[in-house]
C-alpha angles and dihedrals in degrees: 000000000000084000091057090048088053092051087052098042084052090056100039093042114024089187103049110054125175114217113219082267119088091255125110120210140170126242098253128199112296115258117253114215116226082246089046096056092034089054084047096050093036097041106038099100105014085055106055109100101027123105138208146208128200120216106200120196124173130032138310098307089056088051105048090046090052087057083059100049093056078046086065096037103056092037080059086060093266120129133193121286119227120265139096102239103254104096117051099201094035092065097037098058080058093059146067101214124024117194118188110210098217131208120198100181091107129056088242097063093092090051098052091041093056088035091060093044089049083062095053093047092089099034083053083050092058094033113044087174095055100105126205138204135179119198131161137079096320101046083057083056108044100034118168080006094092107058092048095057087035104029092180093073101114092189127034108186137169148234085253106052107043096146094059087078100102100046102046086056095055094046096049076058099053098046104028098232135097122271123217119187117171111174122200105221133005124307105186128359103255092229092071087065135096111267128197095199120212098228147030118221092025126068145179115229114185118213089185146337122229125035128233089212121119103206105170092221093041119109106173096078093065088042099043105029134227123332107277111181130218121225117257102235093049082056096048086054095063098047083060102050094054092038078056087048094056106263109132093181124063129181118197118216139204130130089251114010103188087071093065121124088022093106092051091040111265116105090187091053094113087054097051093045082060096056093041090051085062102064089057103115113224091028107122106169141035142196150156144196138212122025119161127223092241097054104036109113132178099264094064092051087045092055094043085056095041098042109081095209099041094109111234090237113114121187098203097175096215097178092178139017086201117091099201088059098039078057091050098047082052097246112153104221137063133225101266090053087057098043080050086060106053091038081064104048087050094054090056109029092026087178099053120125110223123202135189153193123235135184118195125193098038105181101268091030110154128200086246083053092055086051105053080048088063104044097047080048086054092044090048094054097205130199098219135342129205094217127198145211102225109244130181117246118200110240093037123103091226082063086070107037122110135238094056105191105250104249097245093059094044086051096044085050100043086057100055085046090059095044085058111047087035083062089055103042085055093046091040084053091043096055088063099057105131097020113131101244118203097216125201102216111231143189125242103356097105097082085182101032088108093061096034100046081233128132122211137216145128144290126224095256081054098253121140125256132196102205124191126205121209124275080242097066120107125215097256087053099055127105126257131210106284099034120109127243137206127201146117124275114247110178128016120199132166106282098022158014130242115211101191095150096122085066091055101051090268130131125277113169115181124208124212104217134188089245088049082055089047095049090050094049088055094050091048094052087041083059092045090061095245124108098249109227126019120246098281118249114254121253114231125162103185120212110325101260121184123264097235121193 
């Protein structure tokens, strides 16, 4: 297939690519935004000596733009701040300029994003020069509202002007007063700009950014625009990039990623990235958030089954098992489509771990709604569920309909929702005990290794897993964030797994992997006092043009 070819020019030749048409085009320069070259010019040496931290709320999306905000920073001469990200006011009296990343998809964003601010306040008071900058979703909400409220933010921007940051820092500097800049659509595609990614062997790969759905409860359309794709083989490029880099896990992101290729004219084009992802040598693992019900087709779930390093993990955001109220929150599908999906998946990838998303309390929600919830949550058999509280989000229809739940039935039913699905998820992980479990090794996830002499990590159907190593292994044999590990599972509970087979006489085999290198390499860099690896360049491809001569 040509996409399989792409995939293995990508990875030959890094700098020629082939798109999935029949043109053949070189990686240009990568374009330099009029805010980009202005924060270089203005930032280079007022810049050198200051430090940063980055303060993330909300999901994947949050977390892969903050990367490229560091990106920004540190190619402006900026460099991390110490801290280790627990304590708000801790790191940021070791930094120059604290951003807050903002989400405004819960009613409690707005809370935790003033709350936060309220902390600063003081630290601003004692540090006039400590500048601070709120971006995100919300920011793209609230606008010249928060300074107002918090009138010692020094820089507002937007989910469509990331790469404004720098300057506008630069610029809140020069004239002593707070810069605000909302754009209305979006500027530059986030993926041409410089990322510091947080981890080594792990990285964030965005298919597209927006969504074209129309969920009534959903704010994140009206704060993040219409869907806009990326091309594939701009994206395969970057998969690439960071598979060169070290990372042996990817995880592709779009709000829906089953829509991706409709706006250049290929409706199958998700299922042919996965495929092509698969012929990138050194890419171990795959995976991919969000679908969507309504999109999900079967050649996505044949690629998932036929693509090695596709993972057997599957997010199908359900949000309710009612179709009246799946009609009402403007989902177009209906709970025996999405049975039918999972019934599917299961034919073919009869290991995979499916999650989900669930509201309850939709405005109109009856008690015969919250049934038929449960007992589509009980068929599905999930291995896990973020479940929500419906709150009502300014800007969306759902914030004006009639009949809102009152909050003490929302909350008595959110609690037998959770009993349930945390009764499947511990029979889902029991069922496991004494399977053999492949573990990514990662960095920070153990809340409690230290005290359990365990390492964590994931499987390969995303779960997590506690492992311990036996009592015989010395420091230089065990493993680092980014190996691979092998053992048997020994105890499943609701959120996790415990692997503590090697205590018993069983097997542990450890292996030694290029993104353990590459962690290591970043640690060791971290010790010496320098940074590690530079904020990685973006990778833009343009429009295709024809080689002529």
């Amino acid at each position: 297939m040509l996409l399989g070819r792409l995939a293995q020019a990508v990875g030959a030749l890094r700098r020629r690519i082939v798109d999935w048409t029949t043109v053949t085009t070189t990686v240009p320069a990568p374009p330099t935004t009029h805010a980009s070259a202005d924060a270089a010019r203005e930032g280079e040496s007022s810049a050198a000596g200051r430090s940063y931290m980055i303060r993330t709320l909300g999901c994947q999306m949050n977390v892969h733009d903050s990367e490229r905000m560091a990106g920004m920073l540190e190619a402006a001469g900026l460099v991390r701040a110490a801290g280790d990200g627990t304590n708000l006011l801790q790191d940021a009296a070791e930094a120059d300029v604290v951003v807050i990343n903002t989400c405004a998809v819960r009613e409690n964003a707005a809370t935790r994003l003033y709350g936060n601010l309220g902390q600063l306040a003081s630290l601003k008071r004692e540090r006039p020069g400590l500048q601070i900058a709120v971006g995100g979703c919300l920011a793209q909400s609230e606008r010249t509202k928060i300074v107002e409220k918090a009138p010692w933010v020094d820089v507002v921007f937007g989910t469509h002007n990331l790469d404004a940051l720098p300057v506008l820092l630069e610029r809140a500097r020069h004239n002593a007063e707070a810069q605000v800049e909302i754009a209305e659509s979006l500027q530059v595609f986030p993926s041409t700009l410089p990322t510091k990614r947080e981890s080594a062997f792990a990285a964030w790969v965005s298919v597209s950014v927006g969504c074209n759905n129309t969920c009534t409860f959903c704010i994140v359309p009206h704060l993040r625009g219409k869907e806009r794709d990326r091309r594939p083989g701009e994206v395969l490029a970057e998969v690439a990039a960071v598979v060169d880099a070290g990372a042996i896990e990817v995880t592709l992101l779009g709000q829906n990623v089953n829509s991706y290729g409709v706006s250049f004219g290929d409706r199958g084009a998700f299922a042919k990235l996965l495929r092509a992802c698969g012929e990138i040598e050194g890419l171990e693992r795959v995976r991919f958030t969000s679908p969507h019900p309504a999109a999900f087709t079967d050649d996505v779930i044949d690629a998932m089954a036929s693509t090695p390093n596709v993972m057997p993990q599957l997010h199908m955001p359900l949000q309710s098992g009612s179709d009246r109220i799946l009609r009402a929150m403007r989902r177009s599908y209906r709970s025996e489509k999405f049975l039918g999906i999972l019934d599917r998946v299961r034919a073919r990838i009869p290991d995979a771990a499916i999650t989900t998303d669930i509201i309850v309390g939709f405005p109109g929600e009856t008690e015969e709604d919250f049934a038929a919830t449960l007992d589509v949550v009980a068929a599905s058999r999930f291995s896990s569920a973020f479940t929500f509280q419906y709150s009502p989000r300014p800007g969306t229809s759902a914030a004006t309909l009639p009949d809102q739940v009152p909050a003490d039935v929302v909350t008595e039913r959110y609690a037998r929702l959770v009993a349930l699905q945390e009764r499947i998820s511990a029979e889902e992980n029991a069922a496991l005990v004494g399977r053999e479990v492949e573990v990514l090794i990662s960095a920070g996830e153990g809340r409690k290794d230290g005290a359990t002499s365990r390492l964590t990590g994931r499987a390969r159907d995303n779960r997590l897993v506690h492992v311990a190593l036996p009592a015989s292994m010395t420091t230089a044999e065990r493993p680092r964030p980014g190996d691979v590990v092998v053992t048997r599972v020994t105890h499943g509970a609701p959120h996790h797994l415990v692997a503590d087979a090697a205590l018993e006489g069983g097997a542990l085999t450890v292996r030694r992997t290029r993104a353990g290198d590459a962690h290591a390499g970043r640690e060791e860099a971290a010790a010496c006092g320098t940074s590690g690896p530079t904020a990685s360049a973006p990778v833009a491809l343009g429009l295709p043009t024809l080689r002529r001569g």
